[in-house]
C-alpha positions in Angstrom: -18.2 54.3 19.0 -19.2 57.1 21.1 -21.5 56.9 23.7 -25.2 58.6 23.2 -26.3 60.4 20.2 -24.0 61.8 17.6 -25.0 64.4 15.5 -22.9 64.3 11.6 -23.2 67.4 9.1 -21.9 67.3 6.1 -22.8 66.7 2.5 -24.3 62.7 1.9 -22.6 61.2 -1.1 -23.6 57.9 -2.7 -21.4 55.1 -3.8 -19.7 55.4 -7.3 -18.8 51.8 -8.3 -17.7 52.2 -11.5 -14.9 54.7 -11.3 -13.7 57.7 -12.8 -12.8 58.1 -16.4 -9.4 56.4 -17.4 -8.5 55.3 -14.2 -9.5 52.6 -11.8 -9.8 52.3 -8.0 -6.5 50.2 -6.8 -7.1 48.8 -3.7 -3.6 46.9 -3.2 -2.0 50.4 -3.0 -4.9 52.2 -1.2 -5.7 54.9 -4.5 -9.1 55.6 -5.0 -10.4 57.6 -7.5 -14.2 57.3 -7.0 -16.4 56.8 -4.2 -16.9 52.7 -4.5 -17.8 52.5 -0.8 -18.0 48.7 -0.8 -15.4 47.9 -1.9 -12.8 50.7 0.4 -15.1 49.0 3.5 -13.7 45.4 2.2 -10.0 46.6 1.6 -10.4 48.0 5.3 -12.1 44.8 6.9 -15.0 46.4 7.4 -18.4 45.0 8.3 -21.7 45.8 6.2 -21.6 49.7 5.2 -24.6 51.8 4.1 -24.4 53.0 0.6 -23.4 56.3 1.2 -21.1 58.2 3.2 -20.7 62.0 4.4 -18.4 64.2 3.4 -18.0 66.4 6.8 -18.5 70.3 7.0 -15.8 72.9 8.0 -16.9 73.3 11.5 -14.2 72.7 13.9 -12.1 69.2 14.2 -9.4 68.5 16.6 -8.5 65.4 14.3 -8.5 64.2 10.5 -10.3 63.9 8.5 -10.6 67.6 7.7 -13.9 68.5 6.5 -15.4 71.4 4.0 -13.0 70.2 1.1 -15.8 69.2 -1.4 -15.7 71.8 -4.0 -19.1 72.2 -5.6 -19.4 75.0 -8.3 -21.4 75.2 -11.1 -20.6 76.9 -14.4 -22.8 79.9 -15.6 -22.8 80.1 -19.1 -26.3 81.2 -19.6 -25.1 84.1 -21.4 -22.7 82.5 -23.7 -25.2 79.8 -24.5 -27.7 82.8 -25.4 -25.9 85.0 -27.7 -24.3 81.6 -29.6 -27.9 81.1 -30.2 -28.9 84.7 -30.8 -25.9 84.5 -33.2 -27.1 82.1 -34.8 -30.4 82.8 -35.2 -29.4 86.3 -36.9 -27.0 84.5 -39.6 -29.9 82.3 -40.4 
């Protein structure tokens, strides 16, 4: 570890122990398909883990892992949603 205080960014992301739909975490060939962060700290030998772990930023990094690869958009179909309903409304 280093030495002194160490300052992470990033986006925190809790543990997802169940898995993802259809598919399940195989630990015997190292694919993981959701964040089940006991369980990837016990097929590494890990000690105790928090519950959590951070996905890093894109700032700079002379080393993997790369950081700023969570994609996080939302959809915006607030006007769909509101002429369906207008639609709607007007037929009835």
């Amino acid at each position: 570890p280093p030495g002194g205080t160490a300052t992470v960014t990033g986006l925190l992301r809790l543990t997802e122990p169940k898995g993802a739909f259809l598919r399940y975490n195989d630990p015997g060939t190292n694919r993981w398909y959701s964040r089940d962060v006991s369980a990837i700290s016990t097929a590494r030998g890990l000690g105790p883990v928090a519950p959590y772990f951070i996905d890093a930023d894109a700032g700079p990094a002379a080393t993997a892992p790369v950081g700023g690869l969570t994609v996080e958009r939302f959809t915006n179909n607030h006007l769909v949603y509101g002429l369906t309903w207008f639609a709607l409304a007007v037929m009835v």
